[in-house]
N, C-alpha and C positions, 0 to 999 in steps of 0.2 A: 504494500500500500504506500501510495504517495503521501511523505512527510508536509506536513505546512505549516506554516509560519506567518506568525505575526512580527514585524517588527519597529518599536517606537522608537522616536530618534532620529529615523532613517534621512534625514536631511544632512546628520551633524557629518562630523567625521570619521567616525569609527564606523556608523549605521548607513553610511555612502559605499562603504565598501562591503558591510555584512550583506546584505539585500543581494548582490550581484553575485557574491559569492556561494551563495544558498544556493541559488535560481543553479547557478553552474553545476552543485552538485545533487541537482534532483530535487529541490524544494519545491513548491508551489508555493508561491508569495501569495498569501491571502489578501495584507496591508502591510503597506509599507508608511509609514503617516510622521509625518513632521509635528513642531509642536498646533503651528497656525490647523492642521487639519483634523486633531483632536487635545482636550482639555485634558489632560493626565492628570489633571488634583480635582477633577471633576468624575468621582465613583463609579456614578451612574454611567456615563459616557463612554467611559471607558468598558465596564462591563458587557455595557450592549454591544461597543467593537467587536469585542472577544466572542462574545456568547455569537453572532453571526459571521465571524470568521473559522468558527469551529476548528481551531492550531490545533498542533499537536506539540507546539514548544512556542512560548512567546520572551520575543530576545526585547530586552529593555537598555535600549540605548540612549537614551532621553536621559539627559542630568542637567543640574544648575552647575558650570564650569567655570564661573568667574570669580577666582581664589578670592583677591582681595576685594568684592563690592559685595562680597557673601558677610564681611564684618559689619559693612551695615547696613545688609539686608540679609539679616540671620532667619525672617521667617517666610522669605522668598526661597535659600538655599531649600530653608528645611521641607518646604512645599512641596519642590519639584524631588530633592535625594531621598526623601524618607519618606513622606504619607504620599504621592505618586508612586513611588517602588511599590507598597505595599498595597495601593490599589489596585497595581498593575498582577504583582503576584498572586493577589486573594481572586481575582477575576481568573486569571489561567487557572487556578484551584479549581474554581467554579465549573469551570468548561471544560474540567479532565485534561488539561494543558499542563506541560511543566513551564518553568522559567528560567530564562536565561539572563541573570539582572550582571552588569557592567560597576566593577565598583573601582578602588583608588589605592595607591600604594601612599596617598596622603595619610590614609587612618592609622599610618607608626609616626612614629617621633622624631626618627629617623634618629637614633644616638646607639642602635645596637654596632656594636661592631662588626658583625658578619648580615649575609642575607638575611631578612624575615622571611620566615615560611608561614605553613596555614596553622600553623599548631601558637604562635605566637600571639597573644591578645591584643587588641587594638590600643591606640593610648595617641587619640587624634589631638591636635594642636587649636586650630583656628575652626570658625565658622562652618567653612564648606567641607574640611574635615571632618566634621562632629557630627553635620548632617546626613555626607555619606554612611558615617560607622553606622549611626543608627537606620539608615536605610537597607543596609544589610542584616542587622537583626530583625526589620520588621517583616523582608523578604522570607527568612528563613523561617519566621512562626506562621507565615501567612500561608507557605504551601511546600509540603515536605518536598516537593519534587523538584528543587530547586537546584542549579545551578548559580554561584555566587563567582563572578568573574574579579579579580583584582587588575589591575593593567597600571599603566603609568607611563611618563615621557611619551603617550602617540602623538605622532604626525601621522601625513598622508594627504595623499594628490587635493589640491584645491580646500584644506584645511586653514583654517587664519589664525590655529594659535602659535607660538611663537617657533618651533622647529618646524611646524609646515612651513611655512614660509621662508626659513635661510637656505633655500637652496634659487628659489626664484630671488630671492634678492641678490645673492651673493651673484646671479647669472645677470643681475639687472646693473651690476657694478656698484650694486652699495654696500658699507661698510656694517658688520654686526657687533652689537656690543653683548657680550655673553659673561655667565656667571662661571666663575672659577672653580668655585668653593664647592656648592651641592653636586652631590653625584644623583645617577639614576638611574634606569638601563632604556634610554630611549628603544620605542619599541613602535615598529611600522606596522596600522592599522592592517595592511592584507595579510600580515601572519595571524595577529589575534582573530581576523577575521575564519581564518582557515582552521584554526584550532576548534573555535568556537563549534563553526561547521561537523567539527567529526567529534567534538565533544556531547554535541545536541542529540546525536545517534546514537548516542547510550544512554545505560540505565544508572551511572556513576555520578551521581547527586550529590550537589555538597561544594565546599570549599574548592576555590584555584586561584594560582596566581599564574597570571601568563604574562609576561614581561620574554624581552632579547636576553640573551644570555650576554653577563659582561658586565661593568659599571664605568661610567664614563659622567665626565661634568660637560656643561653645556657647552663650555668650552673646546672640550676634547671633540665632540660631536660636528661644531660649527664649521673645526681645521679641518678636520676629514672628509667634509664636504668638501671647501673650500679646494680641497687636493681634487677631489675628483670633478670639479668643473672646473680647473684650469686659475683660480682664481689667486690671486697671489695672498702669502698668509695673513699680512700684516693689516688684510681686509678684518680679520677677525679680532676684537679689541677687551681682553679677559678684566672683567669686574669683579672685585671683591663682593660677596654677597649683599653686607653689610651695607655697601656703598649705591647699591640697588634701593636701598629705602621702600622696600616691599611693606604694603600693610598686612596682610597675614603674612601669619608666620607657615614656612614650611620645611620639611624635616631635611635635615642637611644632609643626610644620608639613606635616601630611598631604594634600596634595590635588596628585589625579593626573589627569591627561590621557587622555584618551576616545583616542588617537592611533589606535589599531588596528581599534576600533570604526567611527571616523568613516571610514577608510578605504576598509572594509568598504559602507558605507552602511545602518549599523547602531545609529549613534551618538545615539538618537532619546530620551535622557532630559534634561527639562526643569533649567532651573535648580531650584536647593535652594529657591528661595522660591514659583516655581510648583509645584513638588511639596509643599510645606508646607502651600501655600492649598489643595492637592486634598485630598490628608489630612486637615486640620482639616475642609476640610466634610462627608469621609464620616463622620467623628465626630460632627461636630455630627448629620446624618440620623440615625445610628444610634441616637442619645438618651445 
């Protein structure tokens, strides 16, 4: 029987690539809905999506992603990461659907020394940290059949936050100014996307983290671009964190452990610089 799918978000970044990626391996996109074409902190609306899309997995890519304007709008984060997750998950409940909800490698503190894995407790910093975290507990009470994705540092094609974009700028001949100090494992949306895909086709419920293998600072990230579009280095201009004057706060050390995945035999995304070099070259084709 043909698998299907709902999926919210699908406008963003991550949800631009899951959508096409599904369809490729067999899915039937039921919906695919941006936020403008459904209310996700609206119950009912949502329910009724589901309940006439009859999924058989509903992928929740829909988040509030704007670290620092989540401090002062803590009950816009909380709207869209926590009571819309968990509208979203109690309605797949509803409908005999699992879930596949999208969460953040923001919910550590980022001060362990080594990877976090999924066995490690959250202990989130700022605003849209804290709205995530509890987005994912309300996920997980709301419908056992859940899939809880962590990710972190994505980019990808036609995304505006700050690593989609240095590769078209750095082609556009401008200058980047990048953070030294945080590390993370930038991670290109079509692997999460592809994971996600063969992770959906089982019955292995539960916690993941899927991030690139590897830890690198934004800085590390911008050079290696920078190499692979010909772009001279001294385009790339390393900033002290500090010196960023960020309003939230975020963990200085974000990079997490594939643990559950690899278990799984699922654990199938390249390091952060072999996905970097795949990316930069669909860019390059593309013109």
């Amino acid at each position: 029987m043909q698998p299907i799918a709902v999926v919210f978000g699908a406008r963003g970044t991550l949800g631009s690539a899951l959508a096409p990626t599904l369809e490729r391996a067999g899915w039937r996109l039921a919906a695919a809905v941006g936020r403008a074409e459904c209310d996700i902190t609206d119950a009912g609306a949502v329910r009724e999506l589901i309940a006439r899309a009859r999924p058989t997995v509903v992928f929740n890519a829909a988040a509030y992603t704007d670290v620092d304007r989540a401090e002062s709008e803590p009950e816009a984060a909380q709207a869209v990461n926590a009571v819309a997750a968990e509208n979203i998950a109690a309605a797949a409940a509803t409908a005999g659907a699992a879930v596949m909800h999208y969460s953040t490698d923001f919910v550590f503190d980022g001060t362990a020394s080594r990877p976090y894995d999924e066995r490690d407790p959250p202990s989130p910093q700022g605003k849209y940290a804290q709205s995530k975290a509890d987005g994912d507990r309300r996920v997980a009470a709301a419908n056992p059949r859940h899939f809880i994705v962590r990710v972190g540092c994505l980019y990808g094609r036609g995304g505006r936050n700050f690593p989609s974009t240095i590769v078209r700028r750095l082609r556009a001949g401008e200058s980047i100014r990048a953070d030294r100090d945080r590390q993370g494992s930038p991670t290109w949306v079509r692997d999460v996307a592809a994971v996600s895909t063969a992770l959906a086709a089982t019955a292995h419920h539960g916690l993941y983290h899927c991030t690139a293998q590897g830890a690198a600072t934004w800085v590390d990230f911008a050079r290696l671009a920078a190499e692979l579009v010909g772009a001279p280095a001294e385009r790339v201009q390393a900033v002290a964190y500090a010196d960023l004057k960020l309003k939230a706060p975020r963990p200085l050390r974000a990079v997490l452990d594939n643990r559950a995945l690899r278990e799984c035999g699922l654990d199938t995304i390249p390091s952060w610089q072999d996905a970097l070099r795949a990316f930069v070259a669909e860019e390059i084709a593309a013109g």
